[in-house]
C-alpha angles and dihedrals in degrees: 000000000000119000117240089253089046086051096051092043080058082058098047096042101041084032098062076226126137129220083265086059104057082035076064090041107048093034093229136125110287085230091059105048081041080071101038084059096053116019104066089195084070105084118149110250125191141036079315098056092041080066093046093055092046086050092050100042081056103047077045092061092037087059100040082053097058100279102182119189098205098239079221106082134102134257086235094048086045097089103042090047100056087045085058094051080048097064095020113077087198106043115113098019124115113248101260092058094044119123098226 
């Protein structure tokens, strides 16, 4: 079984994404999900990390389905955009994945 931080190196990695994007996806302090990424000894724990590990199963399953962050987009829209991948099952994947 993959660790939480295994898991989210897999995201960065298959999702094109930097450590800034899944701070704007999962809505938490850059320092924290820095941590989250590369010590493996910070997991979230809690109701609150029960949130962190169903935000990243879905990110998980948006990237397996084709998730595509537009390489055009801006460092400003960044962050709007990955809140909306976040609370739209269908955001970031191409049309023929989407859930619609």
């Amino acid at each position: 079984m993959s660790t939480f931080a295994q898991r989210l190196r897999w995201c960065l990695k298959h999702g094109d994404m930097t450590v800034a994007d899944l701070k704007h996806f999962f809505d938490r302090p850059y320092a924290t999900v820095r941590m989250w990424v590369y010590d493996a000894r910070r997991t979230p724990r809690g109701p609150a990390g029960n949130r962190a590990d169903q935000l990243l199963r879905s990110l998980e399953k948006k990237i397996k389905r084709g998730l595509v962050i537009p390489a055009e987009i801006s460092s400003r829209e960044r962050p709007a955009y990955l809140k909306k991948i976040r609370h739209d099952s269908s955001a970031g994947l191409p049309a023929s994945h989407s859930a619609g």
